[in-house]
N, C-alpha and C positions, 0 to 999 in steps of 0.2 A: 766713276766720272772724275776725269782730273781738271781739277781746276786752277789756271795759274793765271797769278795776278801781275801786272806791269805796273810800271811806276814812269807817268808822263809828266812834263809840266803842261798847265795851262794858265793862262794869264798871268805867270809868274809864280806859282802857286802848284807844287807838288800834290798828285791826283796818283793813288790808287787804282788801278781800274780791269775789272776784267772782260775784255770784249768779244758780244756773244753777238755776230751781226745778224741784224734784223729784232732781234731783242728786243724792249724797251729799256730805257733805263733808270735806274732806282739809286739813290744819293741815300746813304749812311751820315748821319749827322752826328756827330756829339764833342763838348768840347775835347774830349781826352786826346792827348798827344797818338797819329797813328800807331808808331812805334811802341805804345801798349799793347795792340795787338787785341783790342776789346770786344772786335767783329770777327775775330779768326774761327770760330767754329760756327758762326751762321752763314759763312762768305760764301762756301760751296752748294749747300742747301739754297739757299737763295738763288746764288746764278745760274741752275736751274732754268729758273724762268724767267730772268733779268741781264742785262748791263749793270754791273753795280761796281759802285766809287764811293769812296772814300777820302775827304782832303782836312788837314786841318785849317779847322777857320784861323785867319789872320786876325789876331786879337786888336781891336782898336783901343786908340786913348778912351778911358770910360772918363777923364776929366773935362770930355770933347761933348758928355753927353749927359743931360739929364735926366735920363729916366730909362728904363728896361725896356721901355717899349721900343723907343730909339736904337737902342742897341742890336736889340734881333730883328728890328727891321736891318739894320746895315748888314745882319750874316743875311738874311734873306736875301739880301740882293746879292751876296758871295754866291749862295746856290745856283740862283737861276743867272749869273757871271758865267759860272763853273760849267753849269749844263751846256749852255750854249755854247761854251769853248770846246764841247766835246761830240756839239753836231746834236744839238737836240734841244726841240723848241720846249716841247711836254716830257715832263718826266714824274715817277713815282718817289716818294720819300718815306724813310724810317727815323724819326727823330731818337734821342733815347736822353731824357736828364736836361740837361740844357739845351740839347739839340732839338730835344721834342718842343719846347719853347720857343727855337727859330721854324719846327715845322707848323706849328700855331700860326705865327707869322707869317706862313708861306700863303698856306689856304687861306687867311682873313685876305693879306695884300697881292697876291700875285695867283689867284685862283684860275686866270685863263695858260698858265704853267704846271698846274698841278694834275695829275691823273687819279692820284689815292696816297694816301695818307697815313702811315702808322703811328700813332704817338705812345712810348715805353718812358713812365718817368714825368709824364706832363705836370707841372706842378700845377692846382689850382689853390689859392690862397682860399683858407677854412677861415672862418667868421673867427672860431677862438683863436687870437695870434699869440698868446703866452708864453704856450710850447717852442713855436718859431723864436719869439725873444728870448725866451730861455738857452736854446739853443746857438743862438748866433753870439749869445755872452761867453758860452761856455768856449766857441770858437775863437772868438775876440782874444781871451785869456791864452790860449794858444799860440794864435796867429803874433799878441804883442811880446812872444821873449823868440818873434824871428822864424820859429823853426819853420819851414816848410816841409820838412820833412814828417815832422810829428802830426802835422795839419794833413796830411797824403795819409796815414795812416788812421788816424781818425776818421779821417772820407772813407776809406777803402772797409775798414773793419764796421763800419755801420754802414755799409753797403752790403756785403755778403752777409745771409746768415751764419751763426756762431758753429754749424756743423763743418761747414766749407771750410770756415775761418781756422779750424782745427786740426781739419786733416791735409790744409793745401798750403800753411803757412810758408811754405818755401818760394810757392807762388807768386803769394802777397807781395814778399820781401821783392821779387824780380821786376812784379808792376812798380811799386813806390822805384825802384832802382833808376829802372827805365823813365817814369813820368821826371823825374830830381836830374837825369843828362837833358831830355825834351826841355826842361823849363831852365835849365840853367842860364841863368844872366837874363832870362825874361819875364819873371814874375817878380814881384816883391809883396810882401805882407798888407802893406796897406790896397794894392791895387788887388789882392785876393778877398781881404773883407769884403772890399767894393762890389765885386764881383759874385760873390756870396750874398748878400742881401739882394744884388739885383736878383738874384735865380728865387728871391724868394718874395720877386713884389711881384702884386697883381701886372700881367703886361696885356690883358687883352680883356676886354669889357663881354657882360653876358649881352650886349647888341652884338656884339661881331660875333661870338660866337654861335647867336641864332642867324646868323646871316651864311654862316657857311656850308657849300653845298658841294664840296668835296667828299666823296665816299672815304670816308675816318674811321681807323679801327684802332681802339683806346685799351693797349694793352696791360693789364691789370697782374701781375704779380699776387699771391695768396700773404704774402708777408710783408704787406704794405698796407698804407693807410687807404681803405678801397673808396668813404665818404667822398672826399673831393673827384675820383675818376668816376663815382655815378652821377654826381651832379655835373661833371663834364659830358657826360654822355647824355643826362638830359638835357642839356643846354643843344648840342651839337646835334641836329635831327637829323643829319646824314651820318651817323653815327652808331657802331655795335662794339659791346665790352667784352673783351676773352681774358677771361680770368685764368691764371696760371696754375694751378696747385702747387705749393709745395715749395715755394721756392721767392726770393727775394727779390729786389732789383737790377741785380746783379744776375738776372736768369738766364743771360746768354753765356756767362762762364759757367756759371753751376748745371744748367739743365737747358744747353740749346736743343735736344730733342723736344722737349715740353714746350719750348719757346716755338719752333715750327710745328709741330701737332696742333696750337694753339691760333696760330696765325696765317695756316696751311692753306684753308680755304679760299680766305680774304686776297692773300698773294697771289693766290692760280689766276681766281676771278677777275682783279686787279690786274695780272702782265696778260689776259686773254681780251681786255677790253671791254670787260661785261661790268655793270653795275655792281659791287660787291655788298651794295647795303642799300636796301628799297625800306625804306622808314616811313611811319604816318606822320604827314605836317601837325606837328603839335599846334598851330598857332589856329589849326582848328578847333582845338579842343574847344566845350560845351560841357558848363555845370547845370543842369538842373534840377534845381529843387521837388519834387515830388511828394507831396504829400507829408510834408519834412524828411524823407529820404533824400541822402544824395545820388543823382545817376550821375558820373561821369560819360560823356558822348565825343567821340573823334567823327568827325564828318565833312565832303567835301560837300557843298550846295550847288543843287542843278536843279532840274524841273520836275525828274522823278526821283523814286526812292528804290534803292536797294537795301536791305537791313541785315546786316550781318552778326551774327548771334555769336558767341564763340563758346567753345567748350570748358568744362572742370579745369581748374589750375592751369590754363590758358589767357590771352589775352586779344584785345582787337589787332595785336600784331600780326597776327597768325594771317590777316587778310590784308598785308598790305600789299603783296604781289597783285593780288586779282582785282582791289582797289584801285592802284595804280594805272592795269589796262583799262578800267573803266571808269577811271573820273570824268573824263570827256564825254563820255554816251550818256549818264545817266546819274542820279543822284545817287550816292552812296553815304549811309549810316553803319556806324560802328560802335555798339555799343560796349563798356564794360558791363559784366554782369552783376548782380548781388556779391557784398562781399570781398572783389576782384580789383584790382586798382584804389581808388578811395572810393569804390562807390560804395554808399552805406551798405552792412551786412543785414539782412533779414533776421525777423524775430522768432521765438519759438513756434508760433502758430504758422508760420509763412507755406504754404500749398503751390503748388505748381498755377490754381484757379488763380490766384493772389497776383504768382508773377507774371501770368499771362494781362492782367488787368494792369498792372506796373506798368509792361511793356507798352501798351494800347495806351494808356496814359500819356507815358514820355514820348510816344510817335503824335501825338493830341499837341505835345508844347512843342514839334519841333515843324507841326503843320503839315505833317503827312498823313494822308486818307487813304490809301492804298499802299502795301507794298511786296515786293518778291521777297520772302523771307528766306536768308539763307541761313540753317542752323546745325552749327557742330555737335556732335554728343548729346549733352544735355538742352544745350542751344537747339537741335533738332527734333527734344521732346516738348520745349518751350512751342516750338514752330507748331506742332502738331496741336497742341494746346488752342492754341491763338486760332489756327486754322478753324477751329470747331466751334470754338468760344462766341468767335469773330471774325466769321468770313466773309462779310461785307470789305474785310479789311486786307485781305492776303487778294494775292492776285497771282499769285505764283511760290513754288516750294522750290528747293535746291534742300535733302536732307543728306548730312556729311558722316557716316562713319554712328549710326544712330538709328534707333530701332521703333517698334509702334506699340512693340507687347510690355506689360508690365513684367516685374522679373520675380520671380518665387521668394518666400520669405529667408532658405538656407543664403540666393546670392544676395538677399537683400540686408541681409545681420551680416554677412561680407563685407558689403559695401560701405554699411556704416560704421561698421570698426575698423575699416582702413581709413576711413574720414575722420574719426574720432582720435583714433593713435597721429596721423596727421599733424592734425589740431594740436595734439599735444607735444610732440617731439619731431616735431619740421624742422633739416638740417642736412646735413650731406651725408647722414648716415642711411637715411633714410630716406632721400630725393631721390637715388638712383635706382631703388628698386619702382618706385614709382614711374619714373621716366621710363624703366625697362617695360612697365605696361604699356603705355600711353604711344611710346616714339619705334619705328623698327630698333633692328640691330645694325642695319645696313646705317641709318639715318646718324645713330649715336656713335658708330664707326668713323664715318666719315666726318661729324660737327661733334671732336670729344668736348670742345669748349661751352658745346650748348648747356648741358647741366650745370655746370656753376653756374652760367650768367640765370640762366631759368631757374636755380633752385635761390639767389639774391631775390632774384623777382619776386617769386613766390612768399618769399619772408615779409615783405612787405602789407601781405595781403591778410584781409583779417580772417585768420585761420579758425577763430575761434567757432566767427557766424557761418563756417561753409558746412558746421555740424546740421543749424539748420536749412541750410540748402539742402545737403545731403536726404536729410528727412521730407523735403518736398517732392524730391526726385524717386525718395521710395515707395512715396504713398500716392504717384501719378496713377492716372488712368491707363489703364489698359484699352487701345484705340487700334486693336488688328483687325478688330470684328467690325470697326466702322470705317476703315481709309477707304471704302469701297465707295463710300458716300462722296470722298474729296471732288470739286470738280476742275478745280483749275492745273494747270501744267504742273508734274511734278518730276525733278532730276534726282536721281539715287546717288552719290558718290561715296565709290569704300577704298580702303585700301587693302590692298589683297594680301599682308603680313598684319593687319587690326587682329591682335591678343584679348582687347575688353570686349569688342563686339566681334563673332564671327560672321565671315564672308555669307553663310550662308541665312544667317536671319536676315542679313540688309537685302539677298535677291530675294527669299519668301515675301519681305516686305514690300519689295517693287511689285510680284507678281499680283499681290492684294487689291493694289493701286492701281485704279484705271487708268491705262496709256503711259503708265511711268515710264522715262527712260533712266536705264542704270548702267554706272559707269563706273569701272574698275581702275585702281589707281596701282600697280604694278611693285613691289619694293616698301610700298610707303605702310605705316603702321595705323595708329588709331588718329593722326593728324595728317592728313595728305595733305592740305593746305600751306600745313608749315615743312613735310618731309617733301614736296615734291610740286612746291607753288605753281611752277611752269606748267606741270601739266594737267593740275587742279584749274587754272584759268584759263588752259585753252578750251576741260569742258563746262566750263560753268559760263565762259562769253560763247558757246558754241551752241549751247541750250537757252539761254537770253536771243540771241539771235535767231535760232530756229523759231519763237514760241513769242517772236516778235516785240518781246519787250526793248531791246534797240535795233540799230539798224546795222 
């Protein structure tokens, strides 16, 4: 595919642009001069599936403005100036560095213009500022004997990593060349500090960032400070992090394949009109205390209850798809499990009996007396549990990818020394063989980004106590000789590539179960929920419906 790019003006103001009609289109933002040439090996990849431009921003008097915030609102309004000069009301953006700070900008002030969102570079000011003063002195000293030259090269070489920096120095030399004619007769030292400290003050408050409901994908680099991009990501709930491997800030020169493998999804989804990121309203969240345990609970409030259970090294993420269809029908609960998010981990003694009682418990403080328990993996043995324990209490099963027999003691000394090595040395050496159990090969093919962000996730979680999790799950009941007892509705969901559980225990299991109905999930691994959401929620509201829990 060849791609060639024209050079229009609009509103005064030289535009980049390659026109793909019918297209949407996508603005490239960053302050750098275009004449670096900074987007040239993402330009083709991208237009693809875009209109994409590129202009430099008109630098304003910064002695016109007090504050950062001021500033990239007036490039925001250059963008959506610039879109509309080119025939378009809505358009997508990629911010990268200072740019991503005008796309900040975009989606807080001009959200009925924005489609989606990339931000590469977004600065979020870190509580410790010392390093930033440290570094803006060491600039200071630069920027005050004049050079701009020497100040281009110090940005440039602490942008790329020191491999690039090594073998492409000729490169280097040809950007600073290029940026030194671009900036000629228009920058000066003092008006570049200015400009520097602004790229490095807070410009947008953690309210506007929970207010924003543009689909945002916060792209993360492996050789950068990742801290500040997950607390942007948790701030932003329309928001997902794709972590880069391997490579800097500077990852559209060094490694634009890694950069669109990373951000491939989000683009498709993004220029085809679909939602690219279905997030739980954090502002749901629900802490409660239990017994002095913590549960963390994500939930929307209706009149009934759905309770969605999730599985091993999972999260109530995994349910936001099928949540989402059903916040409207019916109440839905999402809990973390033991362990899992912050919610307290369980003690050495902790039994399947235990957490079925936990369960029953936290559903007592949330005011729920009945509910459809939908439960993943071990979420689906917890179900089974509860079901028996306390069936006053279930009204209905949905079990995912999750079995009724107990498992022999060879897969059971398996199980707990993969949990045990875990616990010990959880990291990327050893997330992907995990991941390769739990997700297809189709799923990990397609979302290579999923494991970093999941295996970040996962670090978080308290790895130590899922040893005794692991040990309650070993020492469950074996319930194949009783499901025959179950009486109310129960849905079987598997995924027909599931490596931890095979296809054919989950149909023995349905045949056990009076009137089960079972449903095959095609491609998907041991998480259809999260490999194959769409069609996990058309059977899970299709068996809700049939069995008349909504309407």
């Amino acid at each position: 595919m060849t791609i060639e790019k024209k050079s229009i003006e609009v509103g005064g103001m030289k535009v980049s642009v390659t026109e793909n009609p019918g297209e949407p289109l996508l603005l490239l933002i960053r302050m750098a001069a275009r004449e670096m040439g900074m987007w040239d090996k993402v330009w083709e990849p991208l237009s693809r599936y875009y209109t994409v431009a590129n202009f430099d921003l008109i630098a304003p008097d910064l002695d016109k403005y007090d504050s950062s915030v001021a500033v990239f609102r007036h490039y925001a309004q250059q963008c959506v100036d610039v879109a509309k000069g080119l025939g378009y009301d809505r358009f997508h953006i990629l911010g990268w560095t200072g740019g991503a700070q005008v796309a900040l900008r975009l989606i807080i002030d001009y959200p009925q213009h924005i489609d989606s969102c990339m931000l590469l570079g977004a600065n979020y000011v870190p509580i410790e500022k010392r390093p930033t003063e440290k570094s803006l002195e060491i600039l200071s000293v630069i920027l005050g004997h004049g050079d701009l030259e020497l100040y281009t090269y110090y940005w440039l070489l602490n942008s790329f990593t020191p491999d690039y920096a090594e073998k492409h120095f000729d490169d280097i030399e040809a950007l600073v060349d290029v940026r030194m004619r671009a900036d000629r007769g228009r920058l000066d030292t003092d008006r570049v500090m200015k400009w520097v400290r602004m790229l490095r003050e807070q410009s947008v408050t953690e309210e506007e960032l929970d207010s924003i409901q543009v689909p945002t994908l916060i792209v993360a680099p492996a050789y950068t400070n990742l801290s500040p991009l997950r607390k942007l990501n948790a701030l932003i709930k329309t928001s997902e992090l794709a972590i880069v491997p391997g490579t800097g800030i500077f990852v559209l020169i060094e490694e634009p394949d890694s950069f669109m493998t990373a951000v491939g999804p989000f683009t498709r989804a993004a220029a085809k009109g679909r939602p690219p990121v279905i997030r739980l309203a954090q502002e749901n969240n629900i802490t409660i205390m239990n017994k002095g345990k913590r549960v963390d609970v994500l939930e929307n409030r209706s009149d009934e209850a759905v309770v969605f259970l999730h599985g091993w090294l999972m999260s109530p993420q995994i349910w936001a798809h099928s949540i989402a269809a059903l916040s409207r029908k019916i109440r839905c609960v999402a809990l973390w499990q033991p362990g899992h998010g912050k919610s307290s981990a369980p003690d050495y003694e902790f039994t399947m009996e235990l957490w079925s009682e936990q369960l029953i418990d936290t559903l007592d403080s949330l005011n729920i007396n009945e509910a459809v328990l939908v439960g993943h993996s071990m979420g689906g043995m917890l179900s089974l549990e509860t079901t028996f324990k306390y069936p006053e209490r279930v009204k209905g099963l949905v079990l995912v990818d999750t079995q009724d027999e107990a498992w022999d003691k060879p897969r059971n000394d398996q199980w707990l020394q993969t949990v045990d090595t875990i616990a010990a040395a959880w990291g990327p050496e050893t997330a992907p063989q995990v991941a390769n159990l739990l997700m297809s090969q189709q799923f990990l093919d397609n979302y290579p980004a999923w494991t970093g962000t999941w295996t970040n996730e996962v670090a978080k979680y308290d790895l130590g106590g899922q040893s005794n999790l692991a040990r309650a799950i070993a020492r469950r009941k074996d319930y194949s000789q009783q499901v025959n007892e179950i009486k109310v509705p129960v849905l079987v969901v598997h995924g027909a590539a599931d490596q931890a559980i095979m296809m054919d225990v989950a149909r023995a299991m349905t045949e056990r179960i009076p009137g089960a109905q079972f449903e095959e999930i095609p491609g998907a691994g041991h998480c259809p929920p999260l490999e194959a959401p769409e069609i996990f929620t058309e059977k899970l509201v299709g068996f809700l419906k049939k069995k008349k829990f909504i309407k």
